[in-house]
TORZA-163274 format. One record per atom (N, C-alpha, C, O): residue in one letter; x, z, y. Coordinates in pm, whole numbers, plus 32768, in hexadecimal, padded with zeros to 4 digits. Each point is the difference from the previous one (the first is absolute). Example, Ala and Ser with C-alpha at 12.3 -4.5 7.8 and 13.67 -1.06 7.14 Angstrom:
<zalums>
A8527830C7DC7 A7FA780008077 A805A80008078 A806880427FFE S7F757F76806B S805280068077 S7FB38049806D S80338011806F 
</zalums>
This chain:
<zalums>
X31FF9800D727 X7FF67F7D7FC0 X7FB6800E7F7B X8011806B7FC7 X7FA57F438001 X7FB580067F8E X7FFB7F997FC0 X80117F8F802F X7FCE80957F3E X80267FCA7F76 X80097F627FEF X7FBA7FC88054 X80877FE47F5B X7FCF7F9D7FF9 X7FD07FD47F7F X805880217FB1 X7F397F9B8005 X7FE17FC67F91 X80117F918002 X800E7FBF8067 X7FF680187F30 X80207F717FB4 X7FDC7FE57F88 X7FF7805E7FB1 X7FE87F0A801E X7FD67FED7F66 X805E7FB78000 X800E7FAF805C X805A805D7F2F X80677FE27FC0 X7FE07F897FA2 X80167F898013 X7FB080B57F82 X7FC37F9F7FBF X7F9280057FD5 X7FE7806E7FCF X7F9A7F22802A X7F8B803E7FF4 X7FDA7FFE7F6B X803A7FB17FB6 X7F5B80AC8014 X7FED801A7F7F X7F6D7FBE7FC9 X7F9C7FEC8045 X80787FF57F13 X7F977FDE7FDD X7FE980327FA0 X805B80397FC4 X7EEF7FC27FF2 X800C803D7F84 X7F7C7FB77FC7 X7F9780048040 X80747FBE7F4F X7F7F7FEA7FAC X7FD680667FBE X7FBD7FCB7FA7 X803D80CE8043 X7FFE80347F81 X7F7580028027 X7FD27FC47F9F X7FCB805780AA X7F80800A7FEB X7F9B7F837FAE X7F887FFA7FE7 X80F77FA18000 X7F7A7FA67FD7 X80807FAB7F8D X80027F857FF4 X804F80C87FCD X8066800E7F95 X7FBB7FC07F7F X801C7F987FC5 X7F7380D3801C X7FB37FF97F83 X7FE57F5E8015 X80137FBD7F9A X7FD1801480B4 X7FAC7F888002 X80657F6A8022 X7FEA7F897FEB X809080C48053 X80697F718015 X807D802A7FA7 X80557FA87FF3 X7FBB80AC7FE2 X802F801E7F72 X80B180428035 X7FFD80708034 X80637F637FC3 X808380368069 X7FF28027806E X7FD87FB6805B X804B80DF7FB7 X7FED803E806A X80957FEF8064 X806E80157FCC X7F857FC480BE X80747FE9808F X7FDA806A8058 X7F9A80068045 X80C980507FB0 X8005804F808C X809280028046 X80707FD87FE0 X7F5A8069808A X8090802B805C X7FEB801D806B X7FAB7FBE803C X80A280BD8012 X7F94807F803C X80157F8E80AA X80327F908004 X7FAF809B803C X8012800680A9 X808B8052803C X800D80768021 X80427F2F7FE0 X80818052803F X801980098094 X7FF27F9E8049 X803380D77FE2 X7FDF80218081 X808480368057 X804C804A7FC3 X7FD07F9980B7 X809D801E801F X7F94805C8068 X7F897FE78015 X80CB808E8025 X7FDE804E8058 X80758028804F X8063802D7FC5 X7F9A7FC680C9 X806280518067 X7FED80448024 X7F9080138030 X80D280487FD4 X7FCF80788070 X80698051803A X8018806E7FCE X80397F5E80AC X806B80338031 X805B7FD37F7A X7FFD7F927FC8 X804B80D4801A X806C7FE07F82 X7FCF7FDF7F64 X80367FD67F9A X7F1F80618097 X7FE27FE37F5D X7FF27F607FFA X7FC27FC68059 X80877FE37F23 X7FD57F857FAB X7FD4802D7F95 X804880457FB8 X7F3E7FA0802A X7FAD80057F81 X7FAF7FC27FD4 X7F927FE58030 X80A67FF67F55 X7F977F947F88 X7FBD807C7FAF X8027806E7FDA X7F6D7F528020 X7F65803C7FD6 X7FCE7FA57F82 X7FC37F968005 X806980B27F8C X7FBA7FAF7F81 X80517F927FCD X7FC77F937FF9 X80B880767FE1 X80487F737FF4 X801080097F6A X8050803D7FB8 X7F347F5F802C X7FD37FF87F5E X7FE37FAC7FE4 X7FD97FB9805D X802080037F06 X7FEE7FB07FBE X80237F3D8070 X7FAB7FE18053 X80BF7FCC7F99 X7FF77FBE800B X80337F6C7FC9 X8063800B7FB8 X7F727F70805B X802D7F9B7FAB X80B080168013 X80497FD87FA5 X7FE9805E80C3 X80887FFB8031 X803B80478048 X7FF97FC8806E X805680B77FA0 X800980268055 X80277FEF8087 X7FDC80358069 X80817F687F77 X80237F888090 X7F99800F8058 X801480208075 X7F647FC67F51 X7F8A7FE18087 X800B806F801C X7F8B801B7FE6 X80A8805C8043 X7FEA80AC802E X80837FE68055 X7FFC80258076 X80857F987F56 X80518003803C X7FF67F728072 X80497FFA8063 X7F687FB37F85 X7FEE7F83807B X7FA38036807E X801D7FF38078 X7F6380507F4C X7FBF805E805A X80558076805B X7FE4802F806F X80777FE97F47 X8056809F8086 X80647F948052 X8028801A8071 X80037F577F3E X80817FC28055 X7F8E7FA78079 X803A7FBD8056 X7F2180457FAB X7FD17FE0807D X801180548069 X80207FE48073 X7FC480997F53 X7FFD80948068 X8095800A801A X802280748014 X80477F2F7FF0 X80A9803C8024 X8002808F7FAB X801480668041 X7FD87FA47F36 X7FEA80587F9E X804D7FF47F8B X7FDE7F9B7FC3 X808480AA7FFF X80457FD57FB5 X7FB9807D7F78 X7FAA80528022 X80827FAA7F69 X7FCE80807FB9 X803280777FF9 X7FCA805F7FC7 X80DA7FA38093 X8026806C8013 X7FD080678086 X800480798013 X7FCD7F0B8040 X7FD98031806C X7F6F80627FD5 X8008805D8050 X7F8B7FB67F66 X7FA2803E7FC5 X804F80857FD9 X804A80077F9E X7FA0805D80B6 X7FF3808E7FEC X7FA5806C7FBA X8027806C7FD5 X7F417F5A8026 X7FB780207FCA X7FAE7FA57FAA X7FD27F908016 X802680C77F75 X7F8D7F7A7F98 X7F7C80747FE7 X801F80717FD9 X7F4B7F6D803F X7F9E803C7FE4 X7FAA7FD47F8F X7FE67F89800F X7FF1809D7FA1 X7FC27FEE7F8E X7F4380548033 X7FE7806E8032 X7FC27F257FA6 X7F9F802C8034 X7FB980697F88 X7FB2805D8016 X807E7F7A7F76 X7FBD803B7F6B X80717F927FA9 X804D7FA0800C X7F6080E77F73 X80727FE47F8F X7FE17FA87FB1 X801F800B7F89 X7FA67F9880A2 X7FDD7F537FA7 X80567FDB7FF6 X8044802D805D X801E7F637F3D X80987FD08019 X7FE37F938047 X80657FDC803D X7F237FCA7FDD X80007F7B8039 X801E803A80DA X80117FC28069 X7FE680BC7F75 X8035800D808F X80698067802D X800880338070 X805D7FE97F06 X806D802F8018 X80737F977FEE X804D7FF88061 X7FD07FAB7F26 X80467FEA7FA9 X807F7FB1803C X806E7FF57FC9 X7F6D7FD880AF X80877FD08028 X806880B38072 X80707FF48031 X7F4F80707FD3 X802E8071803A X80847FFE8003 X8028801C8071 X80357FCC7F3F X809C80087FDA X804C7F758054 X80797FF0800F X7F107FAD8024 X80637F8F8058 X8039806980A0 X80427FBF8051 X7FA380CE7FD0 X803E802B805B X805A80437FE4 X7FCF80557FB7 X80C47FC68056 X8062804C7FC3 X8003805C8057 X801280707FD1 X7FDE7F8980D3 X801380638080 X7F8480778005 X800680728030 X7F8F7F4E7F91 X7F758030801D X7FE780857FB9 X8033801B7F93 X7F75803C80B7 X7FCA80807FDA X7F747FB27FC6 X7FE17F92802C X7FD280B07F72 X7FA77FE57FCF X7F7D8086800E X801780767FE9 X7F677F568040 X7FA580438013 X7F8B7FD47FC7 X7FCF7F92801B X7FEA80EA7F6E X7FB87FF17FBE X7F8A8080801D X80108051805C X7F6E7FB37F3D X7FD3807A8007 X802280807FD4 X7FBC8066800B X80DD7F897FB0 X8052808A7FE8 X8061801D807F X803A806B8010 X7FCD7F38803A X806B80438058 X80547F5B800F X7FF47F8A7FDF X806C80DD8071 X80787F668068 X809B803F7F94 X803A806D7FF6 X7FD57F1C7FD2 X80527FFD7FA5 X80797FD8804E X7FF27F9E8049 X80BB80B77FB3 X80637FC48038 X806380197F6D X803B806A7FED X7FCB7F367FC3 X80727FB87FC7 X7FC280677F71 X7FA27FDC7FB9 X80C280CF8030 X7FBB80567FA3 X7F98803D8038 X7F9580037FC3 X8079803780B8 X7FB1806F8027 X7F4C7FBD804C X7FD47FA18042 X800680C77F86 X7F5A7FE5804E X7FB7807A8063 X801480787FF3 X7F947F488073 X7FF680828045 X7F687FE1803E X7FE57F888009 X7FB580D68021 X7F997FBD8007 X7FCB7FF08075 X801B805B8050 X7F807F247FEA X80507FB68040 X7F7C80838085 X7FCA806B7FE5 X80337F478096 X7F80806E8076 X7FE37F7E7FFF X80447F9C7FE8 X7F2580798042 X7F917FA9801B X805D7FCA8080 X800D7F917FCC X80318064809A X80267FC3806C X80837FC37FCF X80628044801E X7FB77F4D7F9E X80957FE97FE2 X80177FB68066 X80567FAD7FE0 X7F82804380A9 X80267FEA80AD X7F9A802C8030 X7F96802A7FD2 X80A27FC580AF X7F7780028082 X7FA37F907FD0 X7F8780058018 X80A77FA77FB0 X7F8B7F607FD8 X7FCE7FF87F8E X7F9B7FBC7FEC X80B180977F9B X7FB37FD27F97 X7FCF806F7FA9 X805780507FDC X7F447FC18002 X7FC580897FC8 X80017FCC7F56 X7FEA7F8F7FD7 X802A80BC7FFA X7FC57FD77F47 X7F9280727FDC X7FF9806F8034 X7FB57F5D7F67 X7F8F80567FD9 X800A7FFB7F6B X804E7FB97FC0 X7F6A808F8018 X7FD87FE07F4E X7F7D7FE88005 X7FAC803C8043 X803F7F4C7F5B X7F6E7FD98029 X7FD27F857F67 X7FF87F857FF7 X7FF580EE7FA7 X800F7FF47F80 X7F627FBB7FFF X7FAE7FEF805B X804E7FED7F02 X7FA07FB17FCF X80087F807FB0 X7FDB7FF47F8B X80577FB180BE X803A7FB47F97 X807A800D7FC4 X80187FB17FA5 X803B80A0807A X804A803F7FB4 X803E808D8051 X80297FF78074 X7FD980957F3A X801D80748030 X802A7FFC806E X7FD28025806C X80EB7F797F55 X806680158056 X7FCC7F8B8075 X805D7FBC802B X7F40802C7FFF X80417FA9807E X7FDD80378075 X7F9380378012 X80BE7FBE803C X80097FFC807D X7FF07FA18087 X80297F8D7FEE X7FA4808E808E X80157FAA8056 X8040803A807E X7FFE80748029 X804B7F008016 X80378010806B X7FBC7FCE8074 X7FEF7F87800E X7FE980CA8045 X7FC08009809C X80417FD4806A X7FF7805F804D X80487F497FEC X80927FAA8048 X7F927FF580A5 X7F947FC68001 X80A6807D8075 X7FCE7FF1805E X804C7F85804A X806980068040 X7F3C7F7B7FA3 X80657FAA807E X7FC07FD58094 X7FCC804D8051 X803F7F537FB7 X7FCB7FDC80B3 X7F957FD27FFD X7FB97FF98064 X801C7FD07F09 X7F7A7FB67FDA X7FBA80907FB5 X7FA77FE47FB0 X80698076805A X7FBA80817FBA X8022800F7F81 X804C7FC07FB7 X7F7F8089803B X8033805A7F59 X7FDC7FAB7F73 X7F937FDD7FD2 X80D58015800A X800A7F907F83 X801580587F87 X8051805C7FFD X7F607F807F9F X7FDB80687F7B X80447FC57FB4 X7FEC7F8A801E X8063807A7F87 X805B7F967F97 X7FEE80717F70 X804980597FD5 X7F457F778005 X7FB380597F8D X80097FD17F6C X7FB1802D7FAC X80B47F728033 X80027FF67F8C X7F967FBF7FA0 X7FCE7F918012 X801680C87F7D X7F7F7FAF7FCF X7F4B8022802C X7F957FCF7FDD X8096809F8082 X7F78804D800A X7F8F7F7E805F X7F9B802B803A X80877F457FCA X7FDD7FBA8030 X806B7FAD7FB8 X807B7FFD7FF7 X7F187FBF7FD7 X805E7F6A7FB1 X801A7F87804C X806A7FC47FF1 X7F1C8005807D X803E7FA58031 X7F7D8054806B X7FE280777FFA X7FDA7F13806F X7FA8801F8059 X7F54806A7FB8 X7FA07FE37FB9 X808B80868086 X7F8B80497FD2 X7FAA7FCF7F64 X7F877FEB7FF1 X80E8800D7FA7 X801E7FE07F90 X803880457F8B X806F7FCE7FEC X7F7D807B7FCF X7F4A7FE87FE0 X7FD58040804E X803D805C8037 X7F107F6E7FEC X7FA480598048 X7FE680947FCA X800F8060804C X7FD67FAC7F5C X7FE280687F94 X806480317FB7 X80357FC87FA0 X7FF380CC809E X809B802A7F90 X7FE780257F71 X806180077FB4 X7F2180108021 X80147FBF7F47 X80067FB17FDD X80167FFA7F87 X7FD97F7C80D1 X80367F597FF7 X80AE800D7FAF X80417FC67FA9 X7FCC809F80AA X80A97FFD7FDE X8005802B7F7D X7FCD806B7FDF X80827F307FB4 X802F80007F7F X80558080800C X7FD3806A7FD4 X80897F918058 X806880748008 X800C805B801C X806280447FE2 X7F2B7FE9806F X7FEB806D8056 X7FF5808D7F87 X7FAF800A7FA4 X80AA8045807B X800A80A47FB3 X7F808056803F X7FCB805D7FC4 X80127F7B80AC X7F8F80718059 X7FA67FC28039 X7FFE800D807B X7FAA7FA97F51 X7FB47FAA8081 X7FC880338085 X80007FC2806A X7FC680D07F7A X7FFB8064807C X803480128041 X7FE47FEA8076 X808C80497F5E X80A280088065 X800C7F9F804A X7FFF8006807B X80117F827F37 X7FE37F668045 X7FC87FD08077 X802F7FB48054 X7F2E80A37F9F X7FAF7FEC807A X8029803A804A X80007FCA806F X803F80CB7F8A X801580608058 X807A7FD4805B X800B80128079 X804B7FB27F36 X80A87FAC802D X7FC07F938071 X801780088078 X7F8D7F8C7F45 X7FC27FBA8053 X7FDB7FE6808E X80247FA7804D X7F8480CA7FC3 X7FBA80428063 X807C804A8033 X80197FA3804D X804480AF7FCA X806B8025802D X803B7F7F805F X80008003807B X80347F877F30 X80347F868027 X7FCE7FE0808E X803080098071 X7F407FC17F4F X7F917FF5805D X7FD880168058 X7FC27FB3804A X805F80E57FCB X8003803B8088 X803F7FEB8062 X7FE77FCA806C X809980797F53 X80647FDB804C X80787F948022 X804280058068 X7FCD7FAA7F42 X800C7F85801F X7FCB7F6E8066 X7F8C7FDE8016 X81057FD98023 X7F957FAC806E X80237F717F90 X7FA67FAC7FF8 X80C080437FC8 X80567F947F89 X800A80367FAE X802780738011 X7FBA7F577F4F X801280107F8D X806F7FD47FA8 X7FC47FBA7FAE X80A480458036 X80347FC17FB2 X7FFE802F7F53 X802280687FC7 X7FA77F1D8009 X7FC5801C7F43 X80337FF47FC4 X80697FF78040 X7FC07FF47F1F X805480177FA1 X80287F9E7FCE X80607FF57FB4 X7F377F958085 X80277F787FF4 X7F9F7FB7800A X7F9F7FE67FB8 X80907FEE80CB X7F8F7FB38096 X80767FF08089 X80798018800A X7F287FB9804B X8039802C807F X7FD3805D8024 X7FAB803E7FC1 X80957FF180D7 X7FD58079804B X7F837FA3804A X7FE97F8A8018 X7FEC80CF7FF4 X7F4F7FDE8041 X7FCE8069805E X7FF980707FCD X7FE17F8780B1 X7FBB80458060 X7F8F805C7FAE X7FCC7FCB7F9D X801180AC8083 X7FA280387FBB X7F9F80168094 X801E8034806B X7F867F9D7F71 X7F7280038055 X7FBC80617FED X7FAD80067FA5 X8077808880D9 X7FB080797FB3 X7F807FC2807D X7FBD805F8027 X80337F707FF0 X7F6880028040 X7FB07FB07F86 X7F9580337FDD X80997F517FE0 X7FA87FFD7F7D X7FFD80637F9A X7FA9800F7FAB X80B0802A8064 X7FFA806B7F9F X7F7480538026 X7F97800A7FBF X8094803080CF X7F9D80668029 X7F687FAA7FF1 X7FA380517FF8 X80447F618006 X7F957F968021 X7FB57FF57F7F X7F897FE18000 X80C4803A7F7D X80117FF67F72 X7FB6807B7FCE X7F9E80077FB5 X80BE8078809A X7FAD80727FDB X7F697FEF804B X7FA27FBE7FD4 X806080818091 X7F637FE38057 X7F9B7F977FC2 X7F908031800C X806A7F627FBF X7FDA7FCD7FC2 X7FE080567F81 X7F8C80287FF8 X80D07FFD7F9B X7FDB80337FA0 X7F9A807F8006 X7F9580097FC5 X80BE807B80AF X7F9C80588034 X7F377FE2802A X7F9A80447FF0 X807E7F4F803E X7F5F7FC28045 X7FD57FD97F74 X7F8D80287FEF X80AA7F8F7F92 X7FB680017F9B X801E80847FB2 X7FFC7FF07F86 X801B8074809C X8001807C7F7A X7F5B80398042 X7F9C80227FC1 X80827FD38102 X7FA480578008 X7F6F7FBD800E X7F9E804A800D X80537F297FF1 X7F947FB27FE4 X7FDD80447F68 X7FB2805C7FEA X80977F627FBF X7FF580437F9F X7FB7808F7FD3 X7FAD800A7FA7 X8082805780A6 X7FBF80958001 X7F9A7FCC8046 X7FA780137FAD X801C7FB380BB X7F947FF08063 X7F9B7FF77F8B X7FB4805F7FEE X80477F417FCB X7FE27FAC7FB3 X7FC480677F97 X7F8980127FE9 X80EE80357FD7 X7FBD805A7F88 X7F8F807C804B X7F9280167FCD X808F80198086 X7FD1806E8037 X7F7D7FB98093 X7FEC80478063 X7FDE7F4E7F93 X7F9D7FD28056 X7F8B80207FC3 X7FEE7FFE7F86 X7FAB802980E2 X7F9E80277FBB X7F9A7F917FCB X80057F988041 X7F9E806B7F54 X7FE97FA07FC9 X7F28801C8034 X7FAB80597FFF X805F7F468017 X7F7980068065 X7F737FE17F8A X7FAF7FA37FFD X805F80C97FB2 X7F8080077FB7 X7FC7808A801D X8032803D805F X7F7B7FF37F67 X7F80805B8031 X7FD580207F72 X7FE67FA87FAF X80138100802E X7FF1802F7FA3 X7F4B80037FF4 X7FB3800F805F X80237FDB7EF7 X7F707FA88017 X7FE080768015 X7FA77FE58051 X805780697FAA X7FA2809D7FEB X801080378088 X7F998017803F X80F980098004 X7FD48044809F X801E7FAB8054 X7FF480208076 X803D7F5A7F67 X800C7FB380B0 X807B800D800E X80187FB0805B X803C807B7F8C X809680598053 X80617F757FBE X7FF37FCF7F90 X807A800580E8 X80327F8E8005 X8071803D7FB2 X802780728016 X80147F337F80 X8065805B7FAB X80717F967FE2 X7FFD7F8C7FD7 X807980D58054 X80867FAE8004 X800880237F4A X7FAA80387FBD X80ED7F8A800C X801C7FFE7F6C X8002805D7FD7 X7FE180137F8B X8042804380BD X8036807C7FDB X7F5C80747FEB X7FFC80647FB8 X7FA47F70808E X7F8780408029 X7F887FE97F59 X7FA5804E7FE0 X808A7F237FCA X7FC37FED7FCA X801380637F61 X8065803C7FDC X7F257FBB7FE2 X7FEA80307F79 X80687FAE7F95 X7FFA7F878016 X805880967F89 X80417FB17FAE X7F917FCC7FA9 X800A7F8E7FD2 X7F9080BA8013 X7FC27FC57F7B X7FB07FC58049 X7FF47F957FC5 X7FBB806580AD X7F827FE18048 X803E7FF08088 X7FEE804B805F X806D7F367F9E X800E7FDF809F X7F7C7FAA8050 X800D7F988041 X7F9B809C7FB0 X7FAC7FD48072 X7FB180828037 X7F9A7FF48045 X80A180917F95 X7FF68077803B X806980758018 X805B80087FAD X7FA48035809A X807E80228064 X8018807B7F99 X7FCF7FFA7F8F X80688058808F X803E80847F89 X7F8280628019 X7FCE80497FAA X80077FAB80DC X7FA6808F802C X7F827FD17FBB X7FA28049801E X803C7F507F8B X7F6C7FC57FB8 X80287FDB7FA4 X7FB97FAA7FCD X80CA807A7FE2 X803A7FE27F65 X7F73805E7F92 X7FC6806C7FFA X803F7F1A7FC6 X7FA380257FA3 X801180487F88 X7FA580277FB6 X81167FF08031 X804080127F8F X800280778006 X80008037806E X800180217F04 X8028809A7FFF X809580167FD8 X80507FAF7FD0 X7FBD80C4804E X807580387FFE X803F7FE17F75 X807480207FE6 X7F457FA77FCE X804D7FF07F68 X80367F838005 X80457FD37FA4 X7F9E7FE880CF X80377F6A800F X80857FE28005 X803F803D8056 X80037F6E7F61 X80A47FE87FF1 X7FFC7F958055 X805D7FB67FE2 X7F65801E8079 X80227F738024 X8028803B80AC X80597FCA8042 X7F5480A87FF1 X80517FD980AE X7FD580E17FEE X7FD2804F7FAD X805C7FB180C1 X7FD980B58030 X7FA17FEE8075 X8019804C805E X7F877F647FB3 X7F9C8018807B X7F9E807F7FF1 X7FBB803B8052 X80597FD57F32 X7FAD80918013 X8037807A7FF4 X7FB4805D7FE8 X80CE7FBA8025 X8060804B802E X8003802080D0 X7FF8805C8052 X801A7F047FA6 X7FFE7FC980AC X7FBD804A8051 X802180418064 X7F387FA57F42 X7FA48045805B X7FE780877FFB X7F9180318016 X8106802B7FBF X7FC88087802B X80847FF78044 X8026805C8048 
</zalums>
């Protein structure tokens, strides 16, 4: 039998455009997950009330004792801070699965269904969870995706500690992911054939591009005739090829008379 996902409650955030509407509203994407005995809330942070966390689990026949596990995707408080509404719950972070004092650290397989990774960048500690269900593998990644392939560009991200890491976390997601769930958005289908369609595209312009620099350029050196690509021409006297450079060896401007021995 395999996993089930759910959006609990869905998340929003102005901070990218803060500077300009002045009070910043967030509040992450809360996420219930099944899996055989596991109940787990994913990110239960920042909200107008906590009630709405508790009206969302009493749809699912979910009470807050019934939550065994609470997952924290990263150490932002807008997606820890309600953590303490589970009294039953083990807690799992990027240090490990916390039970009451003791901590222990956690294996990439915490079931047959749900894998966790570290997959830092916008912040060290975050992590994502890999949830195999009947609709395919659902990524519940926190902020490393803010809402739909959002931002495009991970130095877009204000917050981001690694923007590299970022891409690298990204592209991880990307791969292997068939559903995204973001840090505050909905979950969204991830289209790796636009994806793939995205790269190939970019590839056909790098190597146009090279075509382009490295094509030969259809002039004719005045002195021998000889058809001369860019690379063929004189720096100081491009309308003659290196082997009819007129320059001596004391010349600072190209080495064609180096060339021609």
């Amino acid at each position: 039998m395999l996993a089930e996902v759910k959006v609990l409650v869905l998340g929003v955030s102005n901070a990218e455009s803060v500077i300009e509407n002045g009070e910043e509203h967030t509040q992450p994407t809360i996420t219930l997950v099944r899996d055989k005995d596991f109940v787990m809330v994913v990110d239960p942070g920042v909200l107008e009330n906590q009630q709405v966390l508790v009206e969302a689990l009493k749809k699912e026949n979910l009470t807050v004792q019934d939550v065994n596990v609470v997952c924290i995707t990263h150490s932002h408080l807008d997606h820890y801070r309600n953590i303490g509404m589970f009294p039953n719950a083990k807690a799992i972070d990027y240090y490990g699965v916390w039970d009451k004092t003791t901590i222990v650290t956690w294996s990439e397989d915490l079931t047959d269904n749900i894998k966790v990774l570290h997959t830092p960048g916008h912040d060290y500690t975050s992590i994502t969870l890999f949830v195999t269900t009947k609709d395919g593998v659902v990524a519940i990644c926190g902020d490393v995706f803010w809402r739909e392939n959002y931002p495009r560009d991970p130095h877009d991200d204000v917050f981001a500690s690694n923007p590299e890491r970022l891409k690298e976390s990204r592209e991880m997601i990307l791969r292997d992911a068939d559903w995204i769930v973001p840090g505050h958005g909905p979950m969204y289908k991830n289209d790796r054939a636009a994806e793939e369609e995205k790269e190939r595209e970019q590839m056909a312009e790098k190597r146009n591009e090279e075509g382009i620099r490295n094509q030969k350029v259809t002039i004719a050196c005045k002195r021998c005739g000889m058809q001369m690509s860019q690379k063929d021409k004189c720096r100081c006297r491009p309308y003659l090829c290196f082997r009819c450079c007129e320059c001596g060896l004391d010349c600072n401007n190209c080495s064609c008379s180096h060339r021609k021995s």
